[in-house]
Legacy VTK file of the C-alpha trace (Angstrom):
# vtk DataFile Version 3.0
C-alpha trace
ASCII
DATASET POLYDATA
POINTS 135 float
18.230 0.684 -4.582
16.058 -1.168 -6.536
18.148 -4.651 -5.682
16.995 -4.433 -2.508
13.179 -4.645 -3.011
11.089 -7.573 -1.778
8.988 -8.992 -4.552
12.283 -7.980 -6.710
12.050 -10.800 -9.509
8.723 -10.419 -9.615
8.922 -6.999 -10.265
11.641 -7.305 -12.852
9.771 -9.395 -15.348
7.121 -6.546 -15.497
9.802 -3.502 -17.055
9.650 -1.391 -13.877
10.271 2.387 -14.343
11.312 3.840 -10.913
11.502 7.227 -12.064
9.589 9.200 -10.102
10.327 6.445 -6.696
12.758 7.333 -3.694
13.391 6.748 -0.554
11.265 8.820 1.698
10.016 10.072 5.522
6.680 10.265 5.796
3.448 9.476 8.208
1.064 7.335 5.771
-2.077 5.685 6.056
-3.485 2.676 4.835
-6.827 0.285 4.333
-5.993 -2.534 6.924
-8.277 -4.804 8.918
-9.258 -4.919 12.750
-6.321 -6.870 13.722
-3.073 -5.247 13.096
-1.392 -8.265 12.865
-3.687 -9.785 9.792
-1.301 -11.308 7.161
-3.573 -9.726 4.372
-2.422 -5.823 5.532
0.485 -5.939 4.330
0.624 -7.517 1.267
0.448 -6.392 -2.367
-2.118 -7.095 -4.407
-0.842 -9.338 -6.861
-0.693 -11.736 -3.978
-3.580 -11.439 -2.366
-5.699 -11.983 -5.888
-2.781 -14.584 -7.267
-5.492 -15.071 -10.378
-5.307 -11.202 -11.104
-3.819 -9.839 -14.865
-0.326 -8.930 -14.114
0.103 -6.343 -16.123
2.072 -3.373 -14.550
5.064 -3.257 -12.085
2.626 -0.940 -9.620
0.753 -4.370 -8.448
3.586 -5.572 -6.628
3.605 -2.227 -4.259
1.557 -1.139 -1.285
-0.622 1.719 -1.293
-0.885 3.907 0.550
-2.291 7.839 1.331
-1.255 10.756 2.276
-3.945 11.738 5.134
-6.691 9.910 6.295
-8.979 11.820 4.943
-8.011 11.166 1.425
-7.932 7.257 2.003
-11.339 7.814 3.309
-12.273 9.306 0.732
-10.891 7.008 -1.657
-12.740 4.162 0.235
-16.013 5.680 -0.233
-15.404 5.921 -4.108
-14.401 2.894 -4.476
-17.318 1.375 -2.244
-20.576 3.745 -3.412
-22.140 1.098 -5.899
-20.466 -2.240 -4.018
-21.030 -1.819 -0.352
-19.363 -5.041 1.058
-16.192 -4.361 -1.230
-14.692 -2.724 1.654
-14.449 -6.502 3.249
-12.363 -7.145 0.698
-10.162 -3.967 0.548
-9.659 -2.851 4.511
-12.302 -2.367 7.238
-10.039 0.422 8.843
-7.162 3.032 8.808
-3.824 2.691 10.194
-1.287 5.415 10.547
2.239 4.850 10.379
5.881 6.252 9.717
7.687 5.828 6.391
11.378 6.164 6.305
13.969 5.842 4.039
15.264 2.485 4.340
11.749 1.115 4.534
12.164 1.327 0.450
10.907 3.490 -2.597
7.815 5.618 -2.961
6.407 8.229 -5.082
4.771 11.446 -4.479
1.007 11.157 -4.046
-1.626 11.487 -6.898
-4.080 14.557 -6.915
-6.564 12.135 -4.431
-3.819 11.426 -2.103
-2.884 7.939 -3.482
1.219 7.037 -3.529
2.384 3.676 -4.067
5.091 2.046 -1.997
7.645 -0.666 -2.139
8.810 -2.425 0.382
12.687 -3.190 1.323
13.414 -7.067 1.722
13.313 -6.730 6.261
11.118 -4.122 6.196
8.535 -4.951 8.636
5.725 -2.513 8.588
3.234 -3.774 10.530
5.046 -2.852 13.540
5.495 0.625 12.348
1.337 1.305 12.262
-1.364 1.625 14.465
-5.237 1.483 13.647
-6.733 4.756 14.171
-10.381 4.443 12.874
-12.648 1.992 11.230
-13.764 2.967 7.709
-17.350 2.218 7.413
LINES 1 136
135 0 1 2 3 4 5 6 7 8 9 10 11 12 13 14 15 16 17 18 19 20 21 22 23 24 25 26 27 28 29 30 31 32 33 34 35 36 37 38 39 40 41 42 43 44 45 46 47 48 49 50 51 52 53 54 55 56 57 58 59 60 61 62 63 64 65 66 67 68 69 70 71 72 73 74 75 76 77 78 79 80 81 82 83 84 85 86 87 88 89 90 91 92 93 94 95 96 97 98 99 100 101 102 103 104 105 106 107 108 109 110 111 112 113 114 115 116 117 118 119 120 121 122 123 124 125 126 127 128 129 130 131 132 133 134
């Protein structure tokens, strides 16, 4: 399935290992900003810091968590010594429904984190909402 990732080249210079991915239903949540719609919400991290060390496959995927509680709590973590950081990384949660051809995930980390990648037409902003703001 892997031919039909976005980012695919990309990805492909960087040795992916997939083992562990597949295509899965879920509800997932994710740092986003006020406005749905903003272009940065969607988009994986090796573009939106194009100067960043490209050093594993995983930068080219979205992530993602399994409740909102653990991406809140991964928030506040990540924000405890750098307070405005959270500009940078999402000023809210959105909840939204993963399915299978939306493209290739794994199975969340002990703090809730999964990575996902996205299916060339896969347009998730239209499959989440905002439900909260984070700070």
């Amino acid at each position: 399935m892997t031919e039909k990732l976005k980012y695919k080249d990309e990805i492909e210079k960087l040795e992916p290992d997939f083992s562990g991915f597949y295509e899965k239903k879920c509800i997932a949540y994710r740092w986003t900003f006020e406005d749905i719609n903003d272009a940065k919400n969607f988009q994986p991290a090796y573009l939106l810091s194009p100067n960043r060390r490209r050093t594993t496959f995983k930068g080219w995927g979205l992530s993602f968590f399994d409740s909102q509680l653990s991406a809140r709590e991964r928030i506040q973590e990540l924000t405890k010594n750098k307070k405005m950081l959270f500009k940078k990384l999402g000023t809210h949660v959105a909840e939204g429904k993963l399915v299978e051809n939306d493209g290739l995930s794994n199975e969340p980390e002990t703090n809730g984190h999964f990575t996902h990648f996205e299916y060339t037409g896969a347009v998730l902003k239209q499959k989440f909402e905002i439900i909260g703001k984070l700070t």
